[in-house]
TIKOL-444834 format. One line per field, with one value per residue: residue in three letters; x, y, z of N, C-alpha, C, O in turn. Coordinates in nm, 2 decimals. Atoms other than C-alpha are relative to their C-alpha. Example, Ala and Ser with C-alpha at 12.3 -4.5 7.8 and 13.67 -1.06 7.14 Angstrom:
res	[ala;ser]
n.xx	[0.09;-0.09]
n.yy	[-0.12;-0.11]
n.zz	[0.00;0.00]
ca.xx	[1.23;1.37]
ca.yy	[-0.45;-0.11]
ca.zz	[0.78;0.71]
c.xx	[0.09;-0.08]
c.yy	[0.12;0.11]
c.zz	[0.00;0.08]
o.xx	[0.19;-0.03]
o.yy	[0.12;0.22]
o.zz	[0.07;0.09]
END
This chain:
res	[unk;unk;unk;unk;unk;unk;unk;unk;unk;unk;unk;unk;unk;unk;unk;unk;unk;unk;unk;unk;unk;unk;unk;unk;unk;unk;unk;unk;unk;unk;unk;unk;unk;unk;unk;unk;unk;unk;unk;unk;unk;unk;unk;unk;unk;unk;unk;unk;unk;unk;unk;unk;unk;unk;unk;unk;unk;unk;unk;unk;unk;unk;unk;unk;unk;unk;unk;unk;unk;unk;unk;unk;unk;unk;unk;unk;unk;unk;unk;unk;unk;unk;unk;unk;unk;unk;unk;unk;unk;unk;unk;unk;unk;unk;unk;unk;unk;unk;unk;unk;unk;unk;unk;unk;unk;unk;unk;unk;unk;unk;unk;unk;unk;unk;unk;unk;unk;unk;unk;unk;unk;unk;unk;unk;unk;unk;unk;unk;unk;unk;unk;unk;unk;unk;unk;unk;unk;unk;unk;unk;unk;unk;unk;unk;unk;unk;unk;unk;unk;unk;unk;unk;unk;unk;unk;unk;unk;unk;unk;unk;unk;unk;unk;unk;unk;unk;unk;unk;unk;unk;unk;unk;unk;unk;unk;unk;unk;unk;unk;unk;unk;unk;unk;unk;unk;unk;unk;unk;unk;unk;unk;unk;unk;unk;unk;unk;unk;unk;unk;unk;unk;unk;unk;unk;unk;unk;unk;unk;unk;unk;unk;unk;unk;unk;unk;unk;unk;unk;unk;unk]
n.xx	[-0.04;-0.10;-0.10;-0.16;-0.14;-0.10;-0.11;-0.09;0.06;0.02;-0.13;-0.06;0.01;-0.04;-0.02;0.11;0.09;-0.03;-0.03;0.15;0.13;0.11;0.12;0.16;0.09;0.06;0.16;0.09;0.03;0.14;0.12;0.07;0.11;0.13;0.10;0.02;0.01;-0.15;-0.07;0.06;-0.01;-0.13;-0.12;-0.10;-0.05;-0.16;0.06;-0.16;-0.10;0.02;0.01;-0.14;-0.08;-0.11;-0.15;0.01;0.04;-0.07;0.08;0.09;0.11;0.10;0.13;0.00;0.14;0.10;0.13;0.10;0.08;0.02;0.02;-0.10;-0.17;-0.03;-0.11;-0.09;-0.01;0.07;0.11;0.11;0.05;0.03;0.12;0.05;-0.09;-0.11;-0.03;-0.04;-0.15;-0.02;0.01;-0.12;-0.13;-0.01;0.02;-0.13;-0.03;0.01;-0.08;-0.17;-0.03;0.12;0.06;0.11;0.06;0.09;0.14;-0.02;-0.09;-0.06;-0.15;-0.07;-0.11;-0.15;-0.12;-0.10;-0.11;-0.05;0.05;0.02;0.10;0.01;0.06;0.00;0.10;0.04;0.11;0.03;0.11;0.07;0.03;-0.06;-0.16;-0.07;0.09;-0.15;-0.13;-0.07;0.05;-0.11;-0.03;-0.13;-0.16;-0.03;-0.04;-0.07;-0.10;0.06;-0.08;-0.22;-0.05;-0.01;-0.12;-0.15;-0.04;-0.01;-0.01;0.08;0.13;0.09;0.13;0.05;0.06;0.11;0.04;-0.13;-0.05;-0.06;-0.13;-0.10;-0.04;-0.12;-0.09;-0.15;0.00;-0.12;0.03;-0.13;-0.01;0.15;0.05;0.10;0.08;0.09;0.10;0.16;0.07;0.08;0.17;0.01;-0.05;-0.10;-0.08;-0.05;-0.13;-0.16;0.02;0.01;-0.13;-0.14;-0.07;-0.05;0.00;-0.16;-0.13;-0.02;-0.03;-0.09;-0.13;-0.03;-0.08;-0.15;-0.07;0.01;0.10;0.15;0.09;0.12;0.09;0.10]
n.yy	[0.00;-0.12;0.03;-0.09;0.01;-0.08;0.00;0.11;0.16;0.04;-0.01;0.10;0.13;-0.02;0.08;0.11;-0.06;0.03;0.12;0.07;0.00;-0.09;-0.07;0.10;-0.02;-0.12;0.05;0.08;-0.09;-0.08;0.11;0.00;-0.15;-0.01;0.12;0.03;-0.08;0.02;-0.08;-0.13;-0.02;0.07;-0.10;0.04;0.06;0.02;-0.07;0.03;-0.04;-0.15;-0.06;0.03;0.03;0.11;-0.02;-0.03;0.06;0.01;0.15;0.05;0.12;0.10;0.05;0.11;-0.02;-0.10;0.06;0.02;-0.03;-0.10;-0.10;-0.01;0.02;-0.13;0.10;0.01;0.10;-0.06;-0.16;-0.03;-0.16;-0.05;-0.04;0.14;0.09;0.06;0.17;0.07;0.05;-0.12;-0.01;0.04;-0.08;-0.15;0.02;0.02;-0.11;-0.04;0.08;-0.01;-0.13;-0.04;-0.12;0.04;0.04;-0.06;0.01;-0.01;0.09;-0.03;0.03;-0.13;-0.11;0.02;-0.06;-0.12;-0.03;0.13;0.14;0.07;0.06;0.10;0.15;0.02;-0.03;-0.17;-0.01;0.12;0.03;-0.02;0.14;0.14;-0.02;0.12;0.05;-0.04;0.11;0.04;-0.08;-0.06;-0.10;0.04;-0.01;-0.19;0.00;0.02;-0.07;-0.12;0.04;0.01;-0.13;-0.06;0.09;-0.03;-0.15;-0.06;0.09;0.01;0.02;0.15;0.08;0.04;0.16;0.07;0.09;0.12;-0.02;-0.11;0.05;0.04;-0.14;-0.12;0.10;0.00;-0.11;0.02;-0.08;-0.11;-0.17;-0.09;0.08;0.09;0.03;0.06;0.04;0.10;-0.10;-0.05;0.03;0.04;0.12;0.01;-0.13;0.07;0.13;-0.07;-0.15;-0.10;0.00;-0.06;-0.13;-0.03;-0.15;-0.02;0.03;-0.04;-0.11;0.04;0.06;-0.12;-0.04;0.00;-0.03;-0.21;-0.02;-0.07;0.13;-0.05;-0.03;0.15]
n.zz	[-0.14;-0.04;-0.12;-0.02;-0.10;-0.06;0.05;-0.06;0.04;0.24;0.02;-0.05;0.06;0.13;0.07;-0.02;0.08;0.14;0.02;0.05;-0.10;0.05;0.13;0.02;-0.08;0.04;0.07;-0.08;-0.07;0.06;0.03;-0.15;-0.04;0.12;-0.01;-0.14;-0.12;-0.02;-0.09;-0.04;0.18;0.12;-0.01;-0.12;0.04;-0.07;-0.08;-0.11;-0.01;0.06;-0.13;-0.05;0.08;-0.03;-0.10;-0.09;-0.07;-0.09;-0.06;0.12;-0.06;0.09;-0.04;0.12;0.04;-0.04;-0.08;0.14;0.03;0.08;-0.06;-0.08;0.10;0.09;0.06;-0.11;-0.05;-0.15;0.02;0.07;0.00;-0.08;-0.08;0.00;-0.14;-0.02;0.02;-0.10;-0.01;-0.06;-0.11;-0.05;0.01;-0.03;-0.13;0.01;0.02;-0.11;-0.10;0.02;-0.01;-0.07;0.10;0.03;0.12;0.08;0.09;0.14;0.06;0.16;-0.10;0.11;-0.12;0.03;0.09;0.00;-0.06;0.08;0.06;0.10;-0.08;0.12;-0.04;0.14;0.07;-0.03;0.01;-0.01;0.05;-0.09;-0.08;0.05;-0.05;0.05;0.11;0.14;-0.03;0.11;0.13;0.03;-0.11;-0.09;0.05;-0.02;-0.12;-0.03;0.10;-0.11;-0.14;0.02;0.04;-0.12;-0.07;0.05;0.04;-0.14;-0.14;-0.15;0.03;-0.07;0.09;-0.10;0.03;-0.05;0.02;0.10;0.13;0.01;0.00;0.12;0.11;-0.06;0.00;0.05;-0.11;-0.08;-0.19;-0.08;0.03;-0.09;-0.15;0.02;-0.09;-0.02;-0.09;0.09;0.07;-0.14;0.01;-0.11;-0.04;-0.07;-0.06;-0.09;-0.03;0.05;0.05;-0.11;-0.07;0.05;-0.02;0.14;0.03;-0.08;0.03;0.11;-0.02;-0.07;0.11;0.08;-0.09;-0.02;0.13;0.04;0.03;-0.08;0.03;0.01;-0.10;0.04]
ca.xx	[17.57;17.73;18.03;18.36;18.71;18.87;19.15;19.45;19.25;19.18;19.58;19.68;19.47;19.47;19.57;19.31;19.06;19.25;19.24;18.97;18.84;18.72;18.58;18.34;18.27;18.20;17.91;17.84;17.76;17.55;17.37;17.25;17.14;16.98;16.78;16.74;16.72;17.10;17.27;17.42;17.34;17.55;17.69;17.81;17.96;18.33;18.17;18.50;18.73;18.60;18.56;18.90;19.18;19.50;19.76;19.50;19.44;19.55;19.30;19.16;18.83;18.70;18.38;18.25;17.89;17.70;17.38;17.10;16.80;16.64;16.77;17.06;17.43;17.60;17.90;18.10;18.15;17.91;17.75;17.42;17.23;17.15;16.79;16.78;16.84;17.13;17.21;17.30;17.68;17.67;17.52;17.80;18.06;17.91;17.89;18.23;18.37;18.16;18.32;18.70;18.66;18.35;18.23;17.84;17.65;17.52;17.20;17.35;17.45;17.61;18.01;18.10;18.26;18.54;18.61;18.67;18.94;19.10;18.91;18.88;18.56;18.60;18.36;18.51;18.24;18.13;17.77;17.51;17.15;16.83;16.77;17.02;17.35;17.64;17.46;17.81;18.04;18.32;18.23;18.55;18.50;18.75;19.03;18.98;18.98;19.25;19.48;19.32;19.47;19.82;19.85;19.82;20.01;20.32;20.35;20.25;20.35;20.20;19.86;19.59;19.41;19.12;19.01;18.67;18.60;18.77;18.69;18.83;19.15;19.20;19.16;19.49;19.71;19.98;19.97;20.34;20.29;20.64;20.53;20.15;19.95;19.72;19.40;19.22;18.90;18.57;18.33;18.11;17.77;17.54;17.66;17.98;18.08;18.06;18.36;18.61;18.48;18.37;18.69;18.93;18.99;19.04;18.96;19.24;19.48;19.44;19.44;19.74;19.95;19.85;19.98;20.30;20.38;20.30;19.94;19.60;19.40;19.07;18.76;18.53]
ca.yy	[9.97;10.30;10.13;10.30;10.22;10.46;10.58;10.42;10.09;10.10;10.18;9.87;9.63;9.75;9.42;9.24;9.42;9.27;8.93;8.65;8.58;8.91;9.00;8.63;8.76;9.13;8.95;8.72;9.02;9.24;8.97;8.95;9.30;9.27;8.96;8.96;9.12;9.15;9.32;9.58;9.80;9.80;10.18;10.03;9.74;9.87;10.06;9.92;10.05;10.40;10.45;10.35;10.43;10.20;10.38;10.52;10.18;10.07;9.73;9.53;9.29;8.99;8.90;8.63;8.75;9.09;9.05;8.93;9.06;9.39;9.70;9.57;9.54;9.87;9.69;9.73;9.37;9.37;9.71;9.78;10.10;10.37;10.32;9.93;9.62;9.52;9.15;8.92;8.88;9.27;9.28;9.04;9.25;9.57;9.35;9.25;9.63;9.71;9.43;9.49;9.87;9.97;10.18;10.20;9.99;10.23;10.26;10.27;9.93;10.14;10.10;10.40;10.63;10.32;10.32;10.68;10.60;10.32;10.03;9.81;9.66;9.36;9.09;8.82;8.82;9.18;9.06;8.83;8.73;8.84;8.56;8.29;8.36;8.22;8.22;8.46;8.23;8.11;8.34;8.52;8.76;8.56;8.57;9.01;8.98;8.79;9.02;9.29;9.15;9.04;9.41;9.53;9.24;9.31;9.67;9.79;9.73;9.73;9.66;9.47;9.20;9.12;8.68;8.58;8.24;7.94;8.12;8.45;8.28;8.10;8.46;8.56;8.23;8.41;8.73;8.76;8.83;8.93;9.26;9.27;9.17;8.89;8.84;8.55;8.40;8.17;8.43;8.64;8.49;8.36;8.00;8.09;8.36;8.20;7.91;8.25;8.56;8.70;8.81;8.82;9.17;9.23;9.60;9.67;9.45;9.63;9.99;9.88;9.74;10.09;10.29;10.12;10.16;10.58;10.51;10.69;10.43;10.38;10.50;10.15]
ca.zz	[8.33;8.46;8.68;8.78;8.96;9.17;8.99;9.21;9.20;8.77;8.78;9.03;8.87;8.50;8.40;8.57;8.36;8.00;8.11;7.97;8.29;8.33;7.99;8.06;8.41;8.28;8.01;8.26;8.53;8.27;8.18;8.53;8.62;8.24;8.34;8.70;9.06;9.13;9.45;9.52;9.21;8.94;9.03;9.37;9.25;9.32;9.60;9.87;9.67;9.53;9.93;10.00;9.76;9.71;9.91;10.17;10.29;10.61;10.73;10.49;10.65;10.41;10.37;10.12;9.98;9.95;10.15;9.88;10.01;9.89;9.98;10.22;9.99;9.90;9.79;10.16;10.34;10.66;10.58;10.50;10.40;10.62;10.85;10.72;11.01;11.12;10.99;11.27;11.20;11.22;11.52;11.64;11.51;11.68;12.01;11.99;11.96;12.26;12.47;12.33;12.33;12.55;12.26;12.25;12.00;11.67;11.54;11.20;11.00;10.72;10.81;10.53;10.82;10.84;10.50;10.51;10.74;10.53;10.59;10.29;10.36;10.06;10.01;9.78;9.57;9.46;9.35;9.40;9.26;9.47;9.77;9.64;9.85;9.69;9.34;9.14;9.31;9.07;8.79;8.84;9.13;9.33;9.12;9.09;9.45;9.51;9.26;9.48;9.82;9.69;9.53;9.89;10.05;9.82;9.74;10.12;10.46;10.82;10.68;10.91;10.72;10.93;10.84;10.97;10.95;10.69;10.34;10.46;10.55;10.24;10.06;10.26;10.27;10.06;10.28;10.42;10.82;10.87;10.67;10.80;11.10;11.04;11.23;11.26;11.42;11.36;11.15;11.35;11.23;11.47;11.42;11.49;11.66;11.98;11.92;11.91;11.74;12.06;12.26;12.00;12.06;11.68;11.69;12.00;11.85;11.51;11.66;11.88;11.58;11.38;11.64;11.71;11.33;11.32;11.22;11.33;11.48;11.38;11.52;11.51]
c.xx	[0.11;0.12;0.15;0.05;0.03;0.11;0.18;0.03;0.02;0.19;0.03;-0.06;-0.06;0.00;-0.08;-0.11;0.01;-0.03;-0.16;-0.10;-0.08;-0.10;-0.11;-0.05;-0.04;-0.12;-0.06;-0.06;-0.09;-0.10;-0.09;-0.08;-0.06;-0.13;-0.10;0.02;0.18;0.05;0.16;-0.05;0.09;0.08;0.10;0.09;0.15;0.04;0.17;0.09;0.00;0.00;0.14;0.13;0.13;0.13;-0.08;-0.05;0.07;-0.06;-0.06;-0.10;-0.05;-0.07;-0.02;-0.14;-0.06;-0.11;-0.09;-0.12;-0.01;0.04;0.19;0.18;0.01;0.14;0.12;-0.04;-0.06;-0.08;-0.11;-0.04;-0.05;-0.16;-0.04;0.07;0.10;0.00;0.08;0.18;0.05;-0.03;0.11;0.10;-0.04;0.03;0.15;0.09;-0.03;0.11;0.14;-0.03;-0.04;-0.06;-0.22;-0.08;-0.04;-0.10;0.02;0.07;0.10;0.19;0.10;0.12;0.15;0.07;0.08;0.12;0.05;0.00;-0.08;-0.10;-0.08;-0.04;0.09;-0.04;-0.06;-0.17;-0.06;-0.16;-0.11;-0.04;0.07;0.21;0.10;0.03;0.13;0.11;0.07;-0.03;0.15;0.02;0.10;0.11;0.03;0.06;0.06;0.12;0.01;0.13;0.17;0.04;0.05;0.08;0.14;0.07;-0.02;0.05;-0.05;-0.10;-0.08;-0.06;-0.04;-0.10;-0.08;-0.06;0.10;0.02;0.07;0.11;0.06;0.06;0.14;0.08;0.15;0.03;0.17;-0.02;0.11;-0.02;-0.13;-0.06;-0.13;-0.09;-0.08;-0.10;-0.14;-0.04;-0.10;-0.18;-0.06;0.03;0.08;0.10;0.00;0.12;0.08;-0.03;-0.03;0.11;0.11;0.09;0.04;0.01;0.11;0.12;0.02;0.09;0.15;0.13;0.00;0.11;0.19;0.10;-0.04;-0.13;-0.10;-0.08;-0.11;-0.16;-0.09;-0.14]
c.yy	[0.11;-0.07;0.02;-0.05;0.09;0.01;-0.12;-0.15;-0.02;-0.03;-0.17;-0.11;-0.02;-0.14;-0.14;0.01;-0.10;-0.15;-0.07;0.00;0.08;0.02;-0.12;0.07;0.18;-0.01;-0.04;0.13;0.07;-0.05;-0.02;0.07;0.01;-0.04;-0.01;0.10;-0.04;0.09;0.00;0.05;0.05;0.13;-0.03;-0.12;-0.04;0.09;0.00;0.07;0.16;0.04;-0.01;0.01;-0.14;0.06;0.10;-0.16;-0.10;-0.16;-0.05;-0.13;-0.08;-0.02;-0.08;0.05;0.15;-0.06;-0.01;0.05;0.21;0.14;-0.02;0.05;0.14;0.00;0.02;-0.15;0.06;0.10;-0.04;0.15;0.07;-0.03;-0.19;-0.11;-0.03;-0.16;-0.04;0.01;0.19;0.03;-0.07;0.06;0.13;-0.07;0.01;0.11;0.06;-0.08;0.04;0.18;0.06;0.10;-0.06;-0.07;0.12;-0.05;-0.02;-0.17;0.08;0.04;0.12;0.06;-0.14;-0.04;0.11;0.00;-0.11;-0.14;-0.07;-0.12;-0.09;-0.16;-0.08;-0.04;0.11;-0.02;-0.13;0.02;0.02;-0.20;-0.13;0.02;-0.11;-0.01;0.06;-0.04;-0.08;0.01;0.07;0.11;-0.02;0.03;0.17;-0.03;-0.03;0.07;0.13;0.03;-0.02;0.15;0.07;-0.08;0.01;0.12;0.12;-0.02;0.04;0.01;-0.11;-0.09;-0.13;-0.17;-0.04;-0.14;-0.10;0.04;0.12;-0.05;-0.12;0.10;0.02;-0.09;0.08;0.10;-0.05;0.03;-0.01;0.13;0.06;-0.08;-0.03;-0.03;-0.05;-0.06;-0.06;0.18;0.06;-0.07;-0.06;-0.16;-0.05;0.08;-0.04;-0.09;0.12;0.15;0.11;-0.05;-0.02;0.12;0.03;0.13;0.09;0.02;0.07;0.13;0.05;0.01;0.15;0.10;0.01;0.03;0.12;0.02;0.06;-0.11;-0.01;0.02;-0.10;0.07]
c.zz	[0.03;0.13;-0.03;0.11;0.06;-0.08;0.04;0.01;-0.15;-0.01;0.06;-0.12;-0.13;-0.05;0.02;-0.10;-0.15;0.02;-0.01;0.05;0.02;-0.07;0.02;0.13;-0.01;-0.11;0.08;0.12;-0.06;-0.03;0.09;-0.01;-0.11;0.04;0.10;0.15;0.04;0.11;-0.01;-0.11;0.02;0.08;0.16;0.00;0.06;0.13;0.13;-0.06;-0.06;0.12;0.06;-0.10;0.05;0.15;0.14;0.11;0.11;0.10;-0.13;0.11;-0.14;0.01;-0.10;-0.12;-0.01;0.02;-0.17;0.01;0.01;0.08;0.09;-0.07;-0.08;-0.01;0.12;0.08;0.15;-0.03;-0.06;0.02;0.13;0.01;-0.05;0.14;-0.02;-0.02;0.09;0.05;0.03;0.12;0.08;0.02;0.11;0.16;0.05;0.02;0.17;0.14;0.01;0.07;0.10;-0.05;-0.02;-0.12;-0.14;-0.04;-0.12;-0.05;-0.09;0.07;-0.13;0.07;0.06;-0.12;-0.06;0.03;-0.03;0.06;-0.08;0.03;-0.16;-0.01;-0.16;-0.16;-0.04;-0.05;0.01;-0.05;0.12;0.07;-0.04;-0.01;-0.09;-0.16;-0.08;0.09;-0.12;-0.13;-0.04;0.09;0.09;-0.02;0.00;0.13;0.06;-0.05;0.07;0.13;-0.03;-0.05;0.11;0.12;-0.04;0.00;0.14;0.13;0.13;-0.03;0.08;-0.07;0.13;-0.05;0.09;-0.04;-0.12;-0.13;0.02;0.00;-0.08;-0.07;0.05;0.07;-0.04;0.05;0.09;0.14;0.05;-0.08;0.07;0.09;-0.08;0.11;-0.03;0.08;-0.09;-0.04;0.13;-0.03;0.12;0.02;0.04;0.11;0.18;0.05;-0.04;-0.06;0.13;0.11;-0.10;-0.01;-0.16;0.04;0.08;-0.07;-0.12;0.01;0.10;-0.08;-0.06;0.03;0.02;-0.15;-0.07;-0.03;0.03;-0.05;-0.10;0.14;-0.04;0.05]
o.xx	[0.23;0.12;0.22;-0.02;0.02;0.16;0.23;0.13;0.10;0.24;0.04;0.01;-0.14;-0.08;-0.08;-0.16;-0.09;-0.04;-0.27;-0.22;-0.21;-0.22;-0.22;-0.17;-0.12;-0.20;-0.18;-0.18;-0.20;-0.21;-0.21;-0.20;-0.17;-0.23;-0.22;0.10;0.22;0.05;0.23;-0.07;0.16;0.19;0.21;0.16;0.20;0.15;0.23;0.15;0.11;0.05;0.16;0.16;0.14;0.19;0.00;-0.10;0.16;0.00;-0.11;-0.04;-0.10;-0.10;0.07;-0.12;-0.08;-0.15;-0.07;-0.17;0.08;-0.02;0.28;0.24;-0.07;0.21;0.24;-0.16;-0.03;-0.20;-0.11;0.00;-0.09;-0.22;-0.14;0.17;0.14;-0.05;0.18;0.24;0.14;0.05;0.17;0.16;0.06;0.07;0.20;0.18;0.05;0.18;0.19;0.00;0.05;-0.11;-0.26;-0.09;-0.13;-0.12;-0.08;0.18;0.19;0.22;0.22;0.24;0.26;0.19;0.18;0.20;0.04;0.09;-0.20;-0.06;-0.18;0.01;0.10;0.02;-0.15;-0.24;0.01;-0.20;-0.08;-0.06;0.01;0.31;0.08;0.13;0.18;0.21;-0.01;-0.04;0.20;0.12;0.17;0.19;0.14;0.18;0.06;0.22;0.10;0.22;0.27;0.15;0.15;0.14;0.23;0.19;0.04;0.05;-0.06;-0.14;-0.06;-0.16;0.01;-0.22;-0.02;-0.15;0.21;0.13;0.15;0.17;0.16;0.17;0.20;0.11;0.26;0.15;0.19;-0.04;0.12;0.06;-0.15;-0.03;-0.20;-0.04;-0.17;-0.07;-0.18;0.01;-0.12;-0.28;0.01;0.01;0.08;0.21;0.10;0.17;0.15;0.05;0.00;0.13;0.22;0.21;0.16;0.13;0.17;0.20;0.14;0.19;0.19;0.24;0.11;0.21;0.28;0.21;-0.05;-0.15;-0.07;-0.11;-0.10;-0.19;-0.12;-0.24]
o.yy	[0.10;-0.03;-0.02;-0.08;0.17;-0.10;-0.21;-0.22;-0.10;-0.14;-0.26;-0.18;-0.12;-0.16;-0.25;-0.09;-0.15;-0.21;-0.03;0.02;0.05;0.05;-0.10;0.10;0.22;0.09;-0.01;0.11;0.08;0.00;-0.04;0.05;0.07;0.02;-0.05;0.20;-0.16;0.20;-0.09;-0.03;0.08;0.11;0.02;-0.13;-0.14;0.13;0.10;0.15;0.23;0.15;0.06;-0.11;-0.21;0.01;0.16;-0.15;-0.17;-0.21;0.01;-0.21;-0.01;-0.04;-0.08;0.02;0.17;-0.16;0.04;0.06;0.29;0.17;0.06;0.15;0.18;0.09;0.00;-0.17;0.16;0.09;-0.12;0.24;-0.01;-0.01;-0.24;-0.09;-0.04;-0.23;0.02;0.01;0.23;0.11;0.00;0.06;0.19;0.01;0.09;0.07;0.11;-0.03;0.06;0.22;0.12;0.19;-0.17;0.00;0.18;-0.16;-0.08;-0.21;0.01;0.10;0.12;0.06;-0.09;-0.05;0.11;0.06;-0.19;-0.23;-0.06;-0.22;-0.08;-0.26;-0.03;-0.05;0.13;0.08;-0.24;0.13;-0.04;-0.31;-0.24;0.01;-0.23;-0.06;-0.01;0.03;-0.13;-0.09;0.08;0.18;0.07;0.07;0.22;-0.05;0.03;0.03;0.21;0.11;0.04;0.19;0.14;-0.02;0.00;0.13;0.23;-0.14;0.17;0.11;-0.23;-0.04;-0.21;-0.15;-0.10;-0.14;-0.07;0.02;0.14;-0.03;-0.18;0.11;0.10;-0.05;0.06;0.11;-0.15;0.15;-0.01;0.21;0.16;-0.19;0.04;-0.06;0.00;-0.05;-0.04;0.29;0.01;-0.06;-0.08;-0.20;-0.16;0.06;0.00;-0.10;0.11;0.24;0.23;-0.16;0.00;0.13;0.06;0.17;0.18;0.11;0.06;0.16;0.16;0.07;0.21;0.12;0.09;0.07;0.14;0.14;0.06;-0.16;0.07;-0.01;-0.10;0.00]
o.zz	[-0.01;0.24;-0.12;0.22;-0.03;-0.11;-0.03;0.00;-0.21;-0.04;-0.03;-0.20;-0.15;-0.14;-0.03;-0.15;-0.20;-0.09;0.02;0.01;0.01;-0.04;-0.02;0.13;0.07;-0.11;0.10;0.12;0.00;-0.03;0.06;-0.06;-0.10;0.03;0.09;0.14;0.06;0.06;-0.05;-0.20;0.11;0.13;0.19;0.09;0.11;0.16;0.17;0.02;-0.07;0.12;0.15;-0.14;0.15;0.24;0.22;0.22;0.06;0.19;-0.23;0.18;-0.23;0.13;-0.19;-0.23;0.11;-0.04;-0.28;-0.10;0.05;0.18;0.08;-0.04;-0.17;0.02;0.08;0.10;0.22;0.00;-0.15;0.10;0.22;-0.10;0.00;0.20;-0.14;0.06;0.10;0.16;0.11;0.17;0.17;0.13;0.17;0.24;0.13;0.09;0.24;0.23;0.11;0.19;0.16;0.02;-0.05;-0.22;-0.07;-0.07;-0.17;0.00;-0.13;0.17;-0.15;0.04;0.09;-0.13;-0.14;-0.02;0.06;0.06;-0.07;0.09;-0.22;0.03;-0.27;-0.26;0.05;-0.04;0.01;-0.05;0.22;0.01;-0.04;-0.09;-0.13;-0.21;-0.16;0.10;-0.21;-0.21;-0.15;0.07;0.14;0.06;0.04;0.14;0.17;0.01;0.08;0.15;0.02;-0.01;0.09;0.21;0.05;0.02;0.14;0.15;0.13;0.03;0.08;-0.11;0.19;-0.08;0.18;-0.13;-0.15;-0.19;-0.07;-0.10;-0.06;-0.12;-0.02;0.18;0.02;0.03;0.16;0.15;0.17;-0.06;0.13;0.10;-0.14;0.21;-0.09;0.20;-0.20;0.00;0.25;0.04;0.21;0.13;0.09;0.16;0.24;0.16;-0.14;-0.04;0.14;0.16;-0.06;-0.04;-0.16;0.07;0.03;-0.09;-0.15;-0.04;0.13;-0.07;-0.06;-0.03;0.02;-0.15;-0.20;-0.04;0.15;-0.15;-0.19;0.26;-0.16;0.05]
END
């Protein structure tokens, strides 16, 4: 398996790498893509954060899952590949954007062009088994991910971190919000995005907060 860190990233979380849990969920992961249909592939893996270094990042969005069927998961939360459908909760999200902003829908799912502009677009899970959402849950992707978030909660300040729904906002409990602006709301899926995701104005209130603290918004 050809898979690489971003330099800034390998440096921050260096010592995640040495620890046990890892090395079982680094067998347990190859073992996968040996065995089995596994998304994204392997070379996208740490796809969020090779797109996003450590010190250019300025929002962080959670997501819980890369998509499982074929083709969609290129290791960015919400994104999918260029010219494939948009998954529901993406469609949400783009609706959402239109309403806050009055920016036209895209044709494109693939959400690359915002982590050029540092958003960290991190599911907490970075892989998953074809058609069986869920399935490398508590393998040890959590705990990376969480070592991830507090790296960027402690060592930065005025960072958005954007929480959709109840597991995003466990990931980002210890998140101080007298240093960064927290935004929460039900998830955008289509089960929930009605009780609250539509009309939160996330994308405003983000490019609002950037602003007031010297930032260049983003372009959503």
């Amino acid at each position: 398996m050809d898979v690489r860190i971003e330099e800034s990233w390998k440096a921050h979380l260096q010592e995640e790498f040495c620890k046990p849990y890892f090395e079982r969920l680094t067998e347990f992961v190859r073992q996968e893509y040996a065995d089995k249909s596994v998304y994204p592939p392997a070379k996208l893996i740490f796809n969020a954060f090779n797109r996003c270094p450590f010190q250019d990042v300025k929002v962080v969005i959670v997501g819980q899952d890369p998509y499982h069927e074929p083709g969609q998961a290129h290791g960015l939360c919400f994104s999918v590949t260029e010219g494939v459908a948009q998954p529901p909760s993406l469609q949400n999200i783009y609706k959402e954007i239109q309403q806050d902003l009055g920016k036209q829908i895209p044709r494109s799912g693939n959400l690359e062009r915002w982590a050029a502009q540092g958003v960290l677009l991190l599911n907490a899970t970075l892989t998953v088994q074809a058609h069986r959402a869920g399935s490398h849950q508590g393998k040890g992707w959590e705990e990376f991910t969480d070592a991830a978030i507090s790296h960027l909660a402690t060592e930065r300040e005025h960072l958005v971190f954007i929480l959709w729904g109840a597991y995003a906002q466990r990931k980002g409990e210890s998140i101080d919000a007298n240093k960064h602006l927290i935004l929460k709301s039900p998830h955008p899926s289509p089960l929930s995005a009605h009780r609250g995701f539509f009309g939160n104005k996330h994308f405003s209130r983000t490019n609002d907060y950037l602003k007031a603290h010297g930032k260049q918004p983003i372009d959503w």
